[in-house]
C-alpha positions, 0 to 999 in steps of 0.5 A: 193398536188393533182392536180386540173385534179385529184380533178376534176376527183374525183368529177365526179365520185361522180356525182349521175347520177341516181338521175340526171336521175329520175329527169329529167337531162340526158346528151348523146354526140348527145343531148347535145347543148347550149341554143343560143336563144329563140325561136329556129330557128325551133320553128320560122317561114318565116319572111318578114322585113315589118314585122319585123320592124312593129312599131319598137321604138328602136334605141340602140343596140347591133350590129353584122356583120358576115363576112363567109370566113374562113381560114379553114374549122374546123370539129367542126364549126356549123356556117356558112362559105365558103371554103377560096377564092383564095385571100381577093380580090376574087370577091365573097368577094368583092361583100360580103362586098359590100353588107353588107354594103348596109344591114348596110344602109338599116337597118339604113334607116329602123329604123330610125337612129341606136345607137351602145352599142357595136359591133362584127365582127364575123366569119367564119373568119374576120382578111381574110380581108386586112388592106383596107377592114377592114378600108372601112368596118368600115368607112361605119358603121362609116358613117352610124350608132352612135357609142358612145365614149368608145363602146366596139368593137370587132374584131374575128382573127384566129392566122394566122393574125400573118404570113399575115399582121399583122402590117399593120392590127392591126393598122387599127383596132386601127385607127378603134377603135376595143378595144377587140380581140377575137381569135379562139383558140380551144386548146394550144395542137398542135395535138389536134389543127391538128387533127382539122385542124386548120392551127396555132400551139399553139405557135401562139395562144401565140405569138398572145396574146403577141403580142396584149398586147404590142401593147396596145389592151385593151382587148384580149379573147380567145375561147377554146373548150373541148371534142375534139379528142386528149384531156385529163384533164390532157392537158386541165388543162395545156392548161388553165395554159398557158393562165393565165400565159400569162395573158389573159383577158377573156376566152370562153370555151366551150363544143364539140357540134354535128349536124349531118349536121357535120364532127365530128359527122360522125367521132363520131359515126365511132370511138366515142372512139377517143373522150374524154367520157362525164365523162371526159367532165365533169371532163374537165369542173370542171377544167376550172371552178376551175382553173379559179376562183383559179385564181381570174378569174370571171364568167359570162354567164356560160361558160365565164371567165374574169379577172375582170369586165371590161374584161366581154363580153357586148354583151353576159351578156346584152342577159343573164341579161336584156334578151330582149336587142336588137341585130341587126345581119348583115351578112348571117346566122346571127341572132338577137333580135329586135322590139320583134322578135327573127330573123335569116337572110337567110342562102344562100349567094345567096339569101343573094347578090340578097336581098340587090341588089334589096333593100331588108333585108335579112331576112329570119325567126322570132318569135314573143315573147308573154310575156310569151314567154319573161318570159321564155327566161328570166328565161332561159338566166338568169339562165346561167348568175347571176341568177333570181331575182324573184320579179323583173322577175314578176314585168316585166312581171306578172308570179310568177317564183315559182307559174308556175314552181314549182314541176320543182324547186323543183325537181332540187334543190333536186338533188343540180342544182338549188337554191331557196329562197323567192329573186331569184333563181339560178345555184349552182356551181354543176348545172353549169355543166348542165346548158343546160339541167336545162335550157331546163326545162323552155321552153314553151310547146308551144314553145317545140311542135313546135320545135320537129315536125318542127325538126323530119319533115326535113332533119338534113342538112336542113339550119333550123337544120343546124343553129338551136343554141338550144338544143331544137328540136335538133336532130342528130341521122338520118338514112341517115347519112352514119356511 
């Protein structure tokens, strides 16, 4: 019986990239990124929180704190993150914690009283923190905000938590009410995970999931990357096998993205052969997709697996499936959908410490979406996740998904991406694998112009670039990136 990395290999090999081609789908390593929001940060402009907050109704939402102390600084990360301090009591960190705790007031005071349908605590790298941290960390956004019983909370660790407290710290998460862990894991090859620069080994990756599970944490996932130096199909495969035989609630695995901001990227374009080729990407693709579901795994959003629905990422489905739902983001760097806005907060730390010392929010830049703009980040995010209901989408907000993209359709269900009928419209399992790029199709042309000229006009190390999570207006071949 062939193996799953052989069957994959033999099917994207069939993959009529020609075709794909003429109709308007083409994939290279430097244009390749996900569709993280819309609009992307370089279709947005500067935004003051008067602004933002104008006329705001809502009060329930989805709540993200970004905490951007790392244990270590990966090659692959685009997020935003700080070296590792000498200790968690540095007073850079300190004074961090402090003031996310006064934006946790501020937007509270702001909004008139904030709800929570779920929370995360992301990173950088959040399990830095010591056990009395956390806790005051939490506590104050107990205080602050209602946080409905049974709300999904999530806590991100790296797998070094297990070698610097981790008793201590996972009690306190519990005590907490954190009920989901999420781990960087990136790979169970112990050369691909130095190569990176990890700092764990893959026996710590499965130790962790162990351990969490025995001490009753109701929910254990997984992020894990493909296209990293150092991999095969044949080791991805036996990397996911690891992971369902240990039993793990739900898996992130996701594509190698560059910037050319990024380690990586330099290390691509002196030596792009020491990185798996975007065939064996897509072979490596085919292979979570088939390994997982062999397994009774479900999927959902694009490049998430979950075993069963109570494993599935809330947050994540809520901005693919009701596309307008409100995140609250915390933190530097961070970003969130509220009163109609897609936002970012200010990327410097600096000028994140001096707003919130003086009373202000840290915002730093906004989009505000038109209902067409709503239409098309509808169409886009739901696409990644179960698909489009059609009627409902026109319904909501009075565009005919077939009356406006038409010849678009058309032209990816001919080449197998995409599937129509007079209900909904949908990813087949072939487009899945170009989801990005089929999605990419729906942008607004407003949206697109905006985005290239902000793009072409900036450095690719500019903070708007540099955190841009959208493969629109995503650049990285620049001519003052040394090779």
């Amino acid at each position: 019986m062939a193996e799953i990395a052989d069957i994959a290999r033999e099917e994207a090999r069939k993959i009529d990239l020609a075709s794909l081609k003429n109709a308007g789908i083409e994939r290279t390593a430097e244009g390749f990124y996900i569709l993280g929001n819309y609009p992307p940060l370089t279709a947005m402009d500067d935004c003051s929180e008067e602004t933002l907050l104008a006329g705001n109704t809502q009060n329930e939402f989805d709540v993200y704190l970004h905490f951007q102390f790392c244990e270590q600084l990966c090659d692959f990360c685009h997020f935003y993150m700080d070296q590792r301090p000498r200790s968690n009591d540095d007073p850079m960190v300190t004074r961090y914690l402090d003031n996310l705790k006064k934006e946790i007031s501020l937007l509270n005071e702001r909004i008139g009283g904030i709800t929570a349908r779920s929370i995360y605590v992301g990173g950088g790298t959040p399990s830095f923190m010591s056990a009395r941290q956390i806790e005051d960390l939490f506590s104050h956004l107990y205080s602050e905000i209602n946080v409905p019983k049974g709300t999904i909370v999530t806590f991100d660790v790296h797998p070094e938590i297990l070698h610097s407290g981790f008793d201590e710290k996972l009690d306190t998460l519990q005590r907490m009410g954190v009920n989901r862990i999420a781990m960087g894991g990136v790979d169970l090859n112990d050369e691909v995970l130095r190569i990176q620069q990890r700092g764990h080994t893959a026996r710590d990756i499965i130790d962790l999931i162990i351990s969490l599970k025995l001490k009753g944490m109701p929910h254990v996932t997984v992020d894990m990357m493909l296209g990293l130096p150092g991999q095969t199909p044949e080791s991805w495969e036996r990397t996911l096998s690891l992971l369902i035989e240990n039993e793990i609630d739900s898996v992130m695995s996701f594509p190698l993205m560059f910037k050319a901001s990024q380690i990586n990227w330099r290390q691509y374009l002196r030596n792009p052969k020491y990185f798996p080729t975007l065939s064996e990407r897509t072979v490596m693709q085919l292979i979570s997709i088939k390994k997982f579901l062999q397994a009774d795994y479900e999927q959902a959003p694009i490049y998430y697996f979950n075993r069963g629905r109570e494993h599935e990422n809330d947050q994540q489905l809520r901005k693919f499936e009701t596309h307008e739902s409100g995140l609250l983001a915390m933190g530097v760097s961070s970003f969130g959908f509220v009163n109609g806005y897609q936002y970012f907060n200010t990327p410097y730390v600096t000028d994140y410490n001096k707003a919130l010392e003086s009373g202000t929010l840290p915002v730093w830049r906004a989009a505000k979406l038109t209902q067409r703009h709503n239409f098309e980040r509808a169409l886009m995010f739901g696409l990644k996740s179960r698909g489009i209901d059609k009627r409902r989408i026109e319904e909501k907000y009075g565009f005919s998904v077939d009356r406006e993209y038409a010849p678009i359709i058309e032209r990816l269900c001919g080449v197998g991406l995409l599937e129509s009928t007079s209900e909904y419209l949908r990813l087949t399992r072939f487009g899945e694998l170009f989801a990005e790029e089929v999605c990419d199709k729906f942008a607004g042309e407003d949206v697109r112009r905006k985005a290239e000229r902000t793009a072409a006009s900036i450095d690719p190390r500019n903070p708007i670039q540099r955190y841009n999570y959208n493969m629109i207006g995503h650049i990285v071949k620049a001519p003052n990136i040394r090779r």
